[in-house]
C-alpha positions as CSV (number, residue, x, y, z in Angstrom):
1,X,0.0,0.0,0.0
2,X,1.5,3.9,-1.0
3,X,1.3,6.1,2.1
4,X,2.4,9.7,1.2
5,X,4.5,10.6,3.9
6,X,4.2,14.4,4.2
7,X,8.1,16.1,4.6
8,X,7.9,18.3,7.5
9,X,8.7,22.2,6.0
10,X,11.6,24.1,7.0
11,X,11.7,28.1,6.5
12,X,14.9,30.1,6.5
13,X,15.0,33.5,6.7
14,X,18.5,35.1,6.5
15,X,20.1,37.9,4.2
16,X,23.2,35.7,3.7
17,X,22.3,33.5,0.5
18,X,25.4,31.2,1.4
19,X,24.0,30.5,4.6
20,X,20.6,29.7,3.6
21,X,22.1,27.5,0.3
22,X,24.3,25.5,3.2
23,X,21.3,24.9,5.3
24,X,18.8,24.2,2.6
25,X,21.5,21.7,1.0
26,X,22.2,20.2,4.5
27,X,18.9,19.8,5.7
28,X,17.4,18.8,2.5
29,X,19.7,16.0,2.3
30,X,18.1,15.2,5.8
31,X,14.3,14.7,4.5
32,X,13.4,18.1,5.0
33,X,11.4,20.2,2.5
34,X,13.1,23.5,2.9
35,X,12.2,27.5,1.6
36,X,14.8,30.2,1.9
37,X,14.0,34.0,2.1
38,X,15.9,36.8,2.5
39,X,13.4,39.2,3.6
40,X,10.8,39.2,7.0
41,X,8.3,40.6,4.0
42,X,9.0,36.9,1.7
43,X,8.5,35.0,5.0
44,X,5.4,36.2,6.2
45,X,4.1,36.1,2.1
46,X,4.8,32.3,3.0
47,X,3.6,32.0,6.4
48,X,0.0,32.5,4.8
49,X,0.1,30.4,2.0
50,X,2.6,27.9,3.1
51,X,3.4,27.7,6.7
52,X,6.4,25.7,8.0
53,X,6.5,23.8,10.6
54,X,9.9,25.5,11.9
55,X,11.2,28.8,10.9
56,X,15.2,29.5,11.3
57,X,15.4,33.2,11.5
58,X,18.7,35.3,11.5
59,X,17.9,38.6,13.7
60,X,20.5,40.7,11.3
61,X,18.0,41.2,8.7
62,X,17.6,44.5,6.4
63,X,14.9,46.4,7.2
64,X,12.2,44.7,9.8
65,X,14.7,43.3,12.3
66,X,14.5,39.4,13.6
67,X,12.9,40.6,16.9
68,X,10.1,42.0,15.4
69,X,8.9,39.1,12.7
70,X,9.8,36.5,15.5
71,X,7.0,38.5,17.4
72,X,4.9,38.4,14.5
73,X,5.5,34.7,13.6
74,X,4.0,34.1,17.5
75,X,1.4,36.8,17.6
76,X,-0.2,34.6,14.0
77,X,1.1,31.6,13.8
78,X,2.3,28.1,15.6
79,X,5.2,26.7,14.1
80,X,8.2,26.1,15.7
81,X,11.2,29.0,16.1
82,X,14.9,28.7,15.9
83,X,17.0,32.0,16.2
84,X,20.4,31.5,14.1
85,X,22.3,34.2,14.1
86,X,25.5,36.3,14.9
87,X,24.0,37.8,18.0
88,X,26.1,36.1,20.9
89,X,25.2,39.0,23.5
90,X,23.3,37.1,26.2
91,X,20.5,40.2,26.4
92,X,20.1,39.3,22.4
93,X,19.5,35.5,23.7
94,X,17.3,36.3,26.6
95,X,15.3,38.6,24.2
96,X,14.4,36.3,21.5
97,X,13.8,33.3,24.0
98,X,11.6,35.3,25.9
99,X,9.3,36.5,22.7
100,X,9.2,33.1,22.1
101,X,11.8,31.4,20.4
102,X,12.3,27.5,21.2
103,X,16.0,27.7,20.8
104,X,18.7,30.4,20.0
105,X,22.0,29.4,18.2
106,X,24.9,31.5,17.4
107,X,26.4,31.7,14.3
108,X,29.1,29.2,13.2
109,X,27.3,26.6,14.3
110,X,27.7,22.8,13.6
111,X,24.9,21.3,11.3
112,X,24.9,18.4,13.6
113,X,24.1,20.1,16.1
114,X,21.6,22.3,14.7
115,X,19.5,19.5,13.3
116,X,19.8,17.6,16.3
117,X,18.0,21.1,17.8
118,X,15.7,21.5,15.0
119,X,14.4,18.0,15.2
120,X,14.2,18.5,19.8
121,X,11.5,21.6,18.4
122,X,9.5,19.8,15.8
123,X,9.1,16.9,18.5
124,X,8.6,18.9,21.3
125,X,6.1,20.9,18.6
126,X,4.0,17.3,17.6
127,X,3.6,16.5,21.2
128,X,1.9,19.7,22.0
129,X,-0.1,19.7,19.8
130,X,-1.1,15.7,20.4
131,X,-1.9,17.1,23.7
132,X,-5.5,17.9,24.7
């Protein structure tokens, strides 16, 4: 019997086209179905016709700054959040976890590593919401 197994969607949203080709190669390669944006404008166009189920968002972004989509992607929607970015400052981390990021990682980072956080958030994500 064919099942269609649905790829679970991961969103990246950094100015750096390098970066987003590494982690869209990388985490493609992993089973993921992956878009990359460059602008907070592109990823909320997406967010309403295609919602991830994980976003990775750099806070260095022109124009709308990280902080503020990340409180737009939890004002709207319910996907999981991953802040990548060069921000190492611990006020930066302490901000972004407290608007609502699930994790913060600082830029380099080992793609080990990073999936093995990006998979932690889309568990922790399916058993909320298998919860009553």
């Amino acid at each position: 019997m064919n099942q269609t197994v649905t790829q679970q969607h991961i969103a990246i949203l950094d100015d750096e086209p390098d970066i987003t080709q590494l982690l869209a190669t990388y985490l493609g390669s992993q089973g993921f179905r992956v878009t990359q944006r460059h602008q907070g404008s592109a990823l909320l166009e997406l967010m309403v016709v295609d919602a991830p189920d994980l976003v990775l968002l750099d806070l260095g972004l022109p124009g709308e700054d990280g902080f503020s989509i990340a409180r737009r992607l939890r004002e709207h929607w319910n996907c999981g959040l991953v802040i990548v970015t060069g921000r190492g400052d611990a006020v930066d981390k302490i901000v972004g976890l407290e608007i609502g990021a699930d994790d913060y990682v600082t830029k380099p980072f080992d793609l080990r590593e990073l999936l093995a956080r990006i998979k932690a958030v889309l568990r922790r994500s399916r058993a909320e919401g298998l919860s009553p």
